[in-house]
Structure formats: structure tokens, C-alpha cells
C-alpha positions in Angstrom: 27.6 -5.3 28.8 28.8 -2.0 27.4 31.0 -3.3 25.3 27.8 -5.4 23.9 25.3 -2.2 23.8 28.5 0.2 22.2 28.6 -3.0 19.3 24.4 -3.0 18.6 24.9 0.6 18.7 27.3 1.0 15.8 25.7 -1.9 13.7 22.3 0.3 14.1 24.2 3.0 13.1 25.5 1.5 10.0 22.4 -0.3 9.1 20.7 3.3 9.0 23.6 4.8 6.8 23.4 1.8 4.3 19.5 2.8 4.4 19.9 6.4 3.5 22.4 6.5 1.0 19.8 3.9 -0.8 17.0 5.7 -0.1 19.3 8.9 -1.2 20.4 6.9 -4.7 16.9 6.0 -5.6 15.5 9.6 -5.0 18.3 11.0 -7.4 16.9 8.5 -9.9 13.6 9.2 -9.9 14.9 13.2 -9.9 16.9 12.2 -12.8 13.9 10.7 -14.9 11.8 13.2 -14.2 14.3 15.8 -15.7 14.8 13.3 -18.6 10.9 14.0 -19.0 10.7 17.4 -18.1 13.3 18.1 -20.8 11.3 15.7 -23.8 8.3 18.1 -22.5 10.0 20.9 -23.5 11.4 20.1 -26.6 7.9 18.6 -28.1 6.1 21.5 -26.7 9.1 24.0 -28.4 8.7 22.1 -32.0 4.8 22.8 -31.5 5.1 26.2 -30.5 7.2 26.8 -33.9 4.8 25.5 -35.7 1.9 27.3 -34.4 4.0 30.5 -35.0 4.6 29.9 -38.7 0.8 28.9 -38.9 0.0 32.4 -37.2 2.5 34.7 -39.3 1.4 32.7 -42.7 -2.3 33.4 -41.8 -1.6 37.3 -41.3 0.6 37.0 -44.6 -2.9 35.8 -46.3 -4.8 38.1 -44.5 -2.8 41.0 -46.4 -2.8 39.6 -49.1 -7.1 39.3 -48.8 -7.0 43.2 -47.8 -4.8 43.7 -51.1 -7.5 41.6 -53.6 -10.4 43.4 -51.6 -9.0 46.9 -52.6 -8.5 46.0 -56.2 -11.7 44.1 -56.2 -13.2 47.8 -54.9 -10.7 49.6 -57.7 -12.1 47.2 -60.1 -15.8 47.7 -59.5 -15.1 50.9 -59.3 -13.9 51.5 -62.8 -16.5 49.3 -64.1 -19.3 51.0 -62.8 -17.5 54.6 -64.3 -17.5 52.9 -67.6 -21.1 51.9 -67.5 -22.1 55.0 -66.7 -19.8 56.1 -70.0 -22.5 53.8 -72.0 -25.3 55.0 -71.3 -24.0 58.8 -72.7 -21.3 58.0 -74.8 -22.0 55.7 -77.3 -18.4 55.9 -78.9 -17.1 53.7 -75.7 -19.2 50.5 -76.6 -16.1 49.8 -78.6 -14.0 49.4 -75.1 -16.6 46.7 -73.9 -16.8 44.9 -77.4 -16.3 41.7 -75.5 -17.7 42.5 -72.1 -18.6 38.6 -71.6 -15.3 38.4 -71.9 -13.7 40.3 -69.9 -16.4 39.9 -67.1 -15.1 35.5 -67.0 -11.5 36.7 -67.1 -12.0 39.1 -64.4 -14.0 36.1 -62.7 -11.2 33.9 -62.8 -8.6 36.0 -61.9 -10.6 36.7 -58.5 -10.9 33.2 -57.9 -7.7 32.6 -58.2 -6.3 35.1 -55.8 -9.4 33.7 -53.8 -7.7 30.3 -53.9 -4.1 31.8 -53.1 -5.5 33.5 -50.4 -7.7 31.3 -49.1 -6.6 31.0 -45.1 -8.1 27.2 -45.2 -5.2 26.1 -46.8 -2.7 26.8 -43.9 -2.8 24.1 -41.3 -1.1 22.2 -38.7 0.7 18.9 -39.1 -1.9 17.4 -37.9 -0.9 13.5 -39.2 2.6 14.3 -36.4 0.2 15.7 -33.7 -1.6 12.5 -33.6 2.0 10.6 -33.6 2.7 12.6 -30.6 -0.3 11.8 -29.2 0.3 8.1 -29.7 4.0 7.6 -28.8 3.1 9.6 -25.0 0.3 7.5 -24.9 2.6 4.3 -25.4 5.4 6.0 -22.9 2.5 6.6 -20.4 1.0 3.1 -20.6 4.5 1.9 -20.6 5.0 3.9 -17.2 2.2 2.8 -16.1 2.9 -0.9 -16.5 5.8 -0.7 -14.3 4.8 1.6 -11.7 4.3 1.4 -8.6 7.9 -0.2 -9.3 7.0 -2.2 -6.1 4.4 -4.0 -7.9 6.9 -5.5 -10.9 9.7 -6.4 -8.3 7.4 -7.6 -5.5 5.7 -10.3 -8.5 8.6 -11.0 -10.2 9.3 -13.5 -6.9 6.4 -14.9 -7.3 6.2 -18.9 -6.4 4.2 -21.7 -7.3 2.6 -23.2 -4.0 -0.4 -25.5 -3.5 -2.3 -26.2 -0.6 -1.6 -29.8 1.6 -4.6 -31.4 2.3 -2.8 -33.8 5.1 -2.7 -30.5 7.0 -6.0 -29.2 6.9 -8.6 -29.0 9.8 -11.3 -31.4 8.4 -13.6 -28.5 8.7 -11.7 -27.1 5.1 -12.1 -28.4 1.8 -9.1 -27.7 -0.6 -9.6 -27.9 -3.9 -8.1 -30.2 -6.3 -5.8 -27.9 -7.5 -4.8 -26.9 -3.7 -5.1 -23.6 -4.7 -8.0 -22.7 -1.9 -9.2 -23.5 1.3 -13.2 -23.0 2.0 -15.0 -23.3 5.3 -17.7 -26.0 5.9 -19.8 -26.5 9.1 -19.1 -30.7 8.3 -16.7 -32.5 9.7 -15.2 -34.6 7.2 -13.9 -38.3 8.4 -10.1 -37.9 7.5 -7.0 -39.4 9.0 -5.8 -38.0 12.1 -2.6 -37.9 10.6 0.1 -36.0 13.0 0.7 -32.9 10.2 -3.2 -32.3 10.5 -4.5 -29.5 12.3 -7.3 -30.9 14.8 -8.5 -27.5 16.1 -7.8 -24.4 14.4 -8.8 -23.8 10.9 -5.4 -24.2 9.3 -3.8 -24.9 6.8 -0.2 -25.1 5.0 1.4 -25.2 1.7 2.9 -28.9 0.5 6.2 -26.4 -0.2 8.8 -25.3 1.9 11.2 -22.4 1.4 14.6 -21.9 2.7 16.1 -19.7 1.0 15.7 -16.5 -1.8 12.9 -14.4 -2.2 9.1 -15.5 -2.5 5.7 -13.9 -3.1 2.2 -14.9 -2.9 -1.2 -13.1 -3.3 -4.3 -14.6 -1.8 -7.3 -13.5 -3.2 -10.1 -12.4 0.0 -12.6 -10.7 -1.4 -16.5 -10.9 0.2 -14.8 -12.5 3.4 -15.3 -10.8 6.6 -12.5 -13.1 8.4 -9.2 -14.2 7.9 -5.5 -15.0 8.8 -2.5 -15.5 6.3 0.8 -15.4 6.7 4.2 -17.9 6.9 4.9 -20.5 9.5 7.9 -23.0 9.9 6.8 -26.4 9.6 7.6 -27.2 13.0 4.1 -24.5 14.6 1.8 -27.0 17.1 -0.8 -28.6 15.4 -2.7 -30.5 18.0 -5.0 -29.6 21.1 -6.3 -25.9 22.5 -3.0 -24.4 23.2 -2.7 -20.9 21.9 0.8 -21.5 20.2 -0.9 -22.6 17.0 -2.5 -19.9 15.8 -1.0 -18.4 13.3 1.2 -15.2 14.9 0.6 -16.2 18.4 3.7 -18.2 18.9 7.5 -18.0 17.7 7.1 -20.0 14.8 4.9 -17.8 12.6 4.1 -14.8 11.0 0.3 -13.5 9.7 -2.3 -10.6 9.5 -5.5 -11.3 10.6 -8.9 -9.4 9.7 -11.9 -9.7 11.8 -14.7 -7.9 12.8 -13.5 -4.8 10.0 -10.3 -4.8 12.2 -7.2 -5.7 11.0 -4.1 -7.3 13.3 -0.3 -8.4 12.5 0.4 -10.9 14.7 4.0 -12.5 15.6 5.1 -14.0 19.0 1.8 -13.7 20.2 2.1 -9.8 19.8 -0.7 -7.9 18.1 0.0 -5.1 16.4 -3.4 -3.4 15.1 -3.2 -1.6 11.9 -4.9 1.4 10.9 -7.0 0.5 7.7 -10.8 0.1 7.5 -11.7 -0.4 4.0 -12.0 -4.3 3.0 -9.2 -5.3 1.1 -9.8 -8.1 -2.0 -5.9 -9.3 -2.1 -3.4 -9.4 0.2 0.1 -10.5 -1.1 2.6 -12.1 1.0 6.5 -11.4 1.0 9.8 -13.6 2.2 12.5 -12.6 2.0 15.3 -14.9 3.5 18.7 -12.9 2.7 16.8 -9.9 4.8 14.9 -12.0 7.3 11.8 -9.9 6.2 8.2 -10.8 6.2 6.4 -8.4 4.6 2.1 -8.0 3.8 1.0 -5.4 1.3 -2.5 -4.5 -0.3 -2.1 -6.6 -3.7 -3.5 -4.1 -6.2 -0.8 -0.8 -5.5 1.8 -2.5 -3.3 0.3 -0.5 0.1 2.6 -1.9 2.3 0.5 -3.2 5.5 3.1 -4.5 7.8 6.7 -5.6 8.1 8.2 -8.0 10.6 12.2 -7.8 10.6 13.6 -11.1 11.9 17.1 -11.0 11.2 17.5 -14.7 9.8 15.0 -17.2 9.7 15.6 -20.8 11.6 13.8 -23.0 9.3 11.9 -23.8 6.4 9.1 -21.6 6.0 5.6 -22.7 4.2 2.8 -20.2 3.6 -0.3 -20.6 6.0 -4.1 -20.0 5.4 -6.9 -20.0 7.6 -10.1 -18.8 5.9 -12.0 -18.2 8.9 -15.4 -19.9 10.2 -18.6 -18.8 8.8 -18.8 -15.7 11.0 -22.5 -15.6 11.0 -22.9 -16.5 8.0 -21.2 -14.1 6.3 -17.9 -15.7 5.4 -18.7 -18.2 3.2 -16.1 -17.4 0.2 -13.4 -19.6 0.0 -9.8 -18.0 0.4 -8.0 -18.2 -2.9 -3.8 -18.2 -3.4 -3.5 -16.1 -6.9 0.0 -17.6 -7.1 2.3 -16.8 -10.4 4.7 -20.0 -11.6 8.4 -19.0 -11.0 11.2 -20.7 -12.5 13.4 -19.9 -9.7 11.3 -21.1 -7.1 13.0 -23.4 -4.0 10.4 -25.6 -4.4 10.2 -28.9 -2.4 7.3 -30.7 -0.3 8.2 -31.3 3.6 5.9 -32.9 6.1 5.3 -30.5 8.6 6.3 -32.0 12.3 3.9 -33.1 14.7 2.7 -30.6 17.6 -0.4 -29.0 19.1 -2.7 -26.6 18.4 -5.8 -24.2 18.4 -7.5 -20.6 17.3 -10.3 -19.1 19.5 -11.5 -17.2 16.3 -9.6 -19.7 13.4 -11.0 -22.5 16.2 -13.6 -24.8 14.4 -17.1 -24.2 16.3 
């Protein structure tokens, strides 16, 4: 016995250390691209600052320059208005302004031109690169954006292609052609009692079974005020009002639940009650068979709502809906999978086995 409780003590042990020299290599990456950033930051900002300090000390360079043109504009004026006043008492100086139209256009221009020179207007920012700047951070950011949270890229890129089977719905569900939802309907429809069918809870599973990799699944809830989803081997009861086949309440599946605004991971017939309150519109749904992990998350930013740790899964598992009863009316929307085609998919259909089953809330009324 203590040989047995030294042994789960050290594979704890190193099953933490592998954990926090990940968790330790990650966090130096993410330090490391933030110092890659931090450093491009500094560099565009340094080439803008140069630039904005050449734009300042060419602008005081004009400015000087416009004090210079004022003064000799003043001096000019100045002797001007002297040699008028010569006119009108010496008569012998109309031969210095013989040509004053002249000389009144060439003094014109020559202003203008030092205007021109001079004129601060003419010193500017390169603009045309700003807006390059502009563009390629916009590009980076959108770039960043597309892959982050990180969780969201890796978590689809196992996506699988599953489709409902209608053999194993309660015949209070329709599916849809496609077998891509399941909605609620207070008719029973006349189908074959067939053994994989569920006869009391509101169940149903996917044609495909996986045993091995790494699959994901989104399931689209939005305006329903009841449901369960999850993973189930093929071998959960189907028949009868025995608790084991609702989905979570016995060994042979996995789900969250949401009823009544609460929301519930169930497993073994465990509930573990989870503390969110807003109404999510996706929930995704993660396998992962090398890590014996089932995993639910809020769709749109990867919130992580639960993880059940199994160690290695016995069986083949399928994904498992129930989209609830109408819940006073107010849970008529059908419950959607928003599944992505994968080409590495373990697909392959497998009758479910015959057994018994029920759901006091997922039970048809």
C-alpha cells in the first residue's frame, strides 16, 4: 500500500514538473515576442522622432530666415520712403527713380521669392510613409488578431466532420437532413423501436465514432434556455427510466448541462456547478484521446468552462446532444453542430449497443 501511494506520489510529482516547465517555456515566448515588439516600437517611433526633429530645426531655419527678409523689407521701405521725401524738394533726384515702375516689379519679385524660399508650408512630414506605417501595424495587428487567443486556432484546427444519427434519436427530435441539428417537438413521431434509439430521454448521437487523435466540435445554442452536450461511448443505456442514460450521470459519458440560467458538468453522475450566468450562443466540445481530456469552452474566446481528466478512454467515443424539451415554451430553437470538415478526421459510423435509458429534465414529457 505504500509502496502504491509512494508510486502515484512521484508520477503526480512529475506530471506537475512536465506542466511547469511548459507553462514556464510558453511564458518565455510570449516574453520573447513581446520584446520582439517592444523593440520594432522603438525603432519606428526613433525614425519618427528624427524626422519630426529635422521638420522642427528646418522650420526655425525659415523662421530666421523670415526675420532676415522682414528687416530688409523694413530697410527697404525705409529708404524708399527717404527718397520720396527727396522728390518732393529735390527735383535733381527724379533721375534716381527714372524707372520707378521698374524697380518697384523687381523689388516685387525679389520679395516673392524670398517669400517662396521662406515659406514654412513647404516643410513637411513624410506623410505618403506615415500612412505605410499605419497600414503595415494595421496588417500585423489584424494578423495578431486572427490567431489570438492561440487557443482559438489550435482548438479548430481539430475540428471533425460529424452528423447526427437519426436511428438514435428519441422520436420526440427531428434531425435534419443534413444531421447537422436536433430540434424539440411535442409529437411523437411513429419510428422503429430500433435497439440504438433512445425511448426516454431526449438524446441523441453522432453516426461517427472516434478512437483515437484529437477532435473538436461547436454546437451552436443560442435563444435556448435548456440543454446538454457532451461525448458518450456507444455503449451509454438507451432504454427505460434508469438514470444511467443521461448524459454525465453514469460512467459512460461526459456533458455540460444548462438549465434554469444554471450551468452543470456532469460525469459519473457527479455534478459539478459552474460559475457563469450570462447565456452562452456556442459551446465547443474537445477530445482529446492521447491526454484522456474532455474539455468544454465558450466557442467565441476559448473561455475554458470545464475539464474532465480521464487518463485513457475505453471505447469509441461519439458526440451527444440533447436539445432540451420546450421548457415552457421557451426552448424552441433547435441545437445546431457548427462542425468544420477535417481531413484528418477518424471518421467511421458504429451502431451504438443496445441499453436503457432516461433524463428527468432531457426526459420527453
Amino acid at each position: 500500500m505504500l509502496e502504491n501511494k509512494n508510486f502515484n506520489q512521484s508520477i503526480s510529482y512529475l506530471a506537475q514538473k512536465k506542466s511547469s516547465q511548459i507553462r514556464e517555456s510558453i511564458i518565455q515566448k510570449y516574453q520573447e515576442i513581446q520584446a520582439v515588439l517592444d523593440q520594432d516600437l522603438r525603432l519606428t517611433l526613433s525614425h519618427l522622432e528624427m524626422e519630426e526633429r529635422a521638420a522642427v530645426s528646418a522650420l526655425d531655419g525659415l523662421m530666421e530666415k523670415n526675420c532676415s527678409l522682414i528687416q530688409e523689407i523694413e530697410q527697404d521701405l525705409a529708404r524708399l520712403s527717404v527718397a520720396l521725401d527727396q522728390t518732393d524738394t529735390e527735383p535733381d533726384t527724379l533721375s534716381f527713380f527714372s524707372y520707378p515702375e521698374q524697380q518697384e516689379v523687381d523689388a516685387a519679385d525679389r520679395v516673392l521669392d524670398l517669400l517662396n524660399r521662406s515659406d514654412p508650408s513647404s516643410v513637411s512630414l513624410d506623410e505618403a510613409k506615415a500612412e505605410q506605417i499605419l497600414s503595415l501595424t494595421n496588417n500585423l495587428m489584424l494578423l495578431i488578431r486572427s490567431q489570438a487567443p492561440i487557443m482559438k486556432s489550435l482548438i479548430r484546427s481539430y475540428s471533425s466532420e460529424v452528423s447526427l444519427d437519426p436511428e438514435t434519436a428519441h422520436p420526440k427530435l427531428i434531425i435534419s437532413p443534413r444531421g447537422d441539428s436536433a430540434t424539440y417537438t411535442n409529437t411523437w413521431q411513429h419510428l422503429p423501436d430500433l435497439p440504438a434509439r433512445f425511448d426516454t430521454t431526449l438524446n441523441v448521437l453522432s453516426v461517427q465514432g472516434f478512437s483515437y487523435g484529437r477532435h473538436y466540435w461547436e454546437i451552436d445554442v443560442s435563444g435556448k434556455t435548456y440543454w446538454e452536450l457532451g461525448v458518450t461511448y456507444p455503449s451509454i443505456p438507451r432504454k427505460g427510466p434508469t438514470e444511467d442514460c443521461w448524459l454525465g450521470r453514469g460512467s459512460e459519458s461526459w456533458c455540460v448541462e444548462f438549465f434554469d440560467g444554471e450551468y452543470t458538468a456532469w460525469h459519473g453522475g457527479v455534478p459539478h456547478q459552474l460559475p457563469f450566468t450570462h447565456r452562452l450562443c456556442r459551446v465547443g466540445v474537445l477530445c482529446s484521446f492521447p491526454a484522456g481530456l474532455v474539455t468544454f469552452v465558450e466557442a467565441e474566446n476559448m473561455m475554458q468552462l470545464f475539464s474532465f481528466c480521464t487518463g485513457t478512454f475505453t471505447d469509441r467515443l461519439h458526440l451527444a446532444l440533447c436539445p432540451g424539451h420546450d421548457h415552457n415554451g421557451t426552448n424552441a430553437n433547435p441545437i445546431v453542430i457548427c462542425n468544420a470538415a477535417s481531413p484528418t478526421s477518424d471518421l467511421g459510423p458504429e451502431s451504438p449497443q443496445k441499453s436503457i435509458s432516461e433524463n428527468h429534465r432531457g426526459t420527453a414529457p
